[in-house]
C-alpha positions as CSV (number, residue, x, y, z in Angstrom):
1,X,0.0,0.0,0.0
2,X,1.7,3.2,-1.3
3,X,1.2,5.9,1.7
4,X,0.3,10.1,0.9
5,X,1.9,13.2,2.0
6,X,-0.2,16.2,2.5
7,X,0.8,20.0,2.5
8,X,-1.9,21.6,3.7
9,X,-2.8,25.5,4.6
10,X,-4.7,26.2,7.7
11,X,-6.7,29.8,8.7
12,X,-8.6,31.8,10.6
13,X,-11.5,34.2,10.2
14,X,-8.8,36.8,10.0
15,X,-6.9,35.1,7.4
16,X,-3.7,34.4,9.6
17,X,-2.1,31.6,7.4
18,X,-0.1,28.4,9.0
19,X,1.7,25.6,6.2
20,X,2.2,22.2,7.4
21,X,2.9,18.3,6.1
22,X,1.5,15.4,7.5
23,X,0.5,11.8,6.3
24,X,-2.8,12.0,8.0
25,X,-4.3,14.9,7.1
26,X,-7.9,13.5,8.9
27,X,-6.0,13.2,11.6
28,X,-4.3,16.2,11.6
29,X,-7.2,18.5,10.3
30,X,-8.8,17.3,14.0
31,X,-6.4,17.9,15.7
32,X,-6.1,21.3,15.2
33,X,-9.8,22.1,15.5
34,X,-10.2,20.5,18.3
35,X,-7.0,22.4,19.6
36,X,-5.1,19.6,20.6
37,X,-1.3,21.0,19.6
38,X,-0.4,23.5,21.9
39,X,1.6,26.3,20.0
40,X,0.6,28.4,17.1
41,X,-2.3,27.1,15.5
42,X,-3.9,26.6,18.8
43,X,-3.2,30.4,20.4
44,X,-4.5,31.7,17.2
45,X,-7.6,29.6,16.3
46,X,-6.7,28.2,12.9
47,X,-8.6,25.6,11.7
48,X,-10.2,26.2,8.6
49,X,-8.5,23.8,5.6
50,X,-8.0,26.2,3.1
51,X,-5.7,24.7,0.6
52,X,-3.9,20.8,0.5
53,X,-1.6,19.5,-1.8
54,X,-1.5,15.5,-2.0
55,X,1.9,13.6,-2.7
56,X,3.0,9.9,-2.7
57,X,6.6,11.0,-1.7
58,X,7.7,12.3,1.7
59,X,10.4,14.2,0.6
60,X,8.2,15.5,-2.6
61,X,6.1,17.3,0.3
62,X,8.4,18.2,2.9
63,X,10.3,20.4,-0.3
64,X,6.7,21.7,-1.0
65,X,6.0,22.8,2.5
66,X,9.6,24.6,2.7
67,X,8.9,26.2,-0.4
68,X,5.4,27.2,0.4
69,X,6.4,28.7,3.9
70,X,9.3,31.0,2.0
71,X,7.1,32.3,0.1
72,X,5.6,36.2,0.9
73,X,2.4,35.9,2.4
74,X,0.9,37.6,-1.1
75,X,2.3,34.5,-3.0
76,X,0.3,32.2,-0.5
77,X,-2.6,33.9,-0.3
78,X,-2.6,34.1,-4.1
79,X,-1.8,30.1,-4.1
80,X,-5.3,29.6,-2.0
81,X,-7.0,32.2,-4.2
82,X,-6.6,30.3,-7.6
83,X,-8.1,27.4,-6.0
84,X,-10.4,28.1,-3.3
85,X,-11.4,31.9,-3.9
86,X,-13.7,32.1,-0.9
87,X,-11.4,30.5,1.5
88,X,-13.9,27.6,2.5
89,X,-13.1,25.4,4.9
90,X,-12.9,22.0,2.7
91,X,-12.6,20.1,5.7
92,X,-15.8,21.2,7.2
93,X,-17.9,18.4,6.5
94,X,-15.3,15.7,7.8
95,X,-16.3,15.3,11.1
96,X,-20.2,16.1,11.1
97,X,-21.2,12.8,9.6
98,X,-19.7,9.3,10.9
99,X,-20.2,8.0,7.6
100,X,-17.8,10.2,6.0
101,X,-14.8,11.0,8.7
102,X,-11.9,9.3,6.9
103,X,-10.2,11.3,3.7
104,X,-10.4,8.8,0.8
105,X,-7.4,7.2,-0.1
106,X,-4.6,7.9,-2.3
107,X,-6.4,6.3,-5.2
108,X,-9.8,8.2,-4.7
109,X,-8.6,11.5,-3.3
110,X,-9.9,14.3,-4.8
111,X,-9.1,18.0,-4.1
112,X,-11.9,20.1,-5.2
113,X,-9.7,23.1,-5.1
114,X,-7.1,21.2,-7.7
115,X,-9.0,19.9,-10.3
């Protein structure tokens, strides 16, 4: 079973951005709602998924991250812009119905702000 890497863009109702990687992003995503990692995303709230990137290569995403988080804020807002242009939380729905609290797989992973 090949495993994914996620980049993924977290915010806030005042737009404050944070990058991160993970190979869970389910996982993750609840996490930070539910404000279990102390540190930054917690003190400032952000848990809105605003923008994820899906690779099948660790190193593949932990590049992308690096070069996402040295990039201006302008450039990254501009990134989530192009693909999610009213910053919508595409995560929302995740954890409101049991039937659906697991992202799909690798193979049936679709990013509605990618396509």
């Amino acid at each position: 079973m090949e495993r994914s890497y996620f980049v993924y863009i977290l915010s806030n109702e005042s737009k404050m951005l944070y990058v991160g990687v993970t190979n869970d992003l389910h996982k993750r995503v609840f996490q930070h709602k539910s404000k279990l990692i102390p540190g930054f995303t917690q003190k400032y709230n952000l848990y809105r998924l605003v923008y994820f990137e899906m690779f099948g290569d660790i190193r593949a995403a932990i590049a992308r991250e690096k070069q996402i988080k040295g990039w201006l804020r302008s450039k990254k807002v501009a990134l989530i812009i192009a693909k999610n242009p009213q910053w919508k939380d595409l995560a929302e729905m995740w954890f409101k119905n049991p039937s659906k609290t697991r992202t799909p797989s690798r193979a049936t992973v679709v990013n509605p702000i990618l396509t």
